[in-house]
N, C-alpha and C positions, 0 to 999 in steps of 0.2 A: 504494500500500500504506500511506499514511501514516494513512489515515483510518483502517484496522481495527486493533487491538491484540490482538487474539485470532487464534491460527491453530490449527485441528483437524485432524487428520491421520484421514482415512475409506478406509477399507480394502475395495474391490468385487470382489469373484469372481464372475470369467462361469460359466456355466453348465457349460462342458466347455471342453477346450485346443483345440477348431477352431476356438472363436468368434476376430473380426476385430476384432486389439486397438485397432487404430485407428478404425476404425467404431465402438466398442462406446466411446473414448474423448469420440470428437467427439456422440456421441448424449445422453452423459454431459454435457459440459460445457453444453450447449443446454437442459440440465433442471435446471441449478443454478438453483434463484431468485435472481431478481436483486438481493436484498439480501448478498448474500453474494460475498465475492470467492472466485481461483483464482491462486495464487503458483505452484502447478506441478502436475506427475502423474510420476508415477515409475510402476517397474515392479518387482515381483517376484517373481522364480520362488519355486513354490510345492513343485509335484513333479509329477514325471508331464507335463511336458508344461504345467502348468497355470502360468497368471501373475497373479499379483492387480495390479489397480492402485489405487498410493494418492495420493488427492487432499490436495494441501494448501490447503482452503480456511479463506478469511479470514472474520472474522464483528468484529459492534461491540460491545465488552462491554454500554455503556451502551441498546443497544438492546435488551435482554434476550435475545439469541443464543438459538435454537430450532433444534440442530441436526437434533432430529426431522423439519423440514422438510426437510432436504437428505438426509436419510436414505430416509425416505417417496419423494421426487422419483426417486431415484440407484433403490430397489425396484423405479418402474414401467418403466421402463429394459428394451425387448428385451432377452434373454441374460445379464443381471446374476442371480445364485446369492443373495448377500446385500451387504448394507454394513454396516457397523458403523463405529464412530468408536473407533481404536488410543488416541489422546491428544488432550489439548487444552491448550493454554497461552497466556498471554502474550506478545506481541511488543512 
């Protein structure tokens, strides 16, 4: 983690609460580019049954961070509803 200074916090809702959060997790993590790091994945209920999971990925300020890439990636995603990016800050 030492090399990125930036961490974004991307927020993905599956489609319905059957979807297989861990399936739906690891499909996610294999469609990050690989300029971009992964500090963790959390979970949160939403309602209804429904859980969003939010990535805390890492990015390089100086490489001009595009988090449209990890957003576009995390969209073509089986079973993903949408992502959006909640914050982004400094580390």
């Amino acid at each position: 983690m030492a090399d990125y200074n930036m961490v974004a916090v991307i927020k993905v809702m599956p489609t319905d609460p059957e979807v297989n959060l861990d399936e739906l997790e690891v499909k996610l993590k294999e469609a990050l580019p690989e300029k971009f790091g992964l500090a963790k994945v959390e979970r949160e209920p939403i309602a209804f049954g429904l859980v969003a999971l939010k990535f805390y990925v890492l990015a390089k300020d100086e490489e001009g961070y595009d988090l449209e890439q990890v957003l576009e990636a995390f969209r073509q995603v089986e079973n993903v509803e949408s992502a959006e990016v909640e914050t982004v800050s400094r580390i």
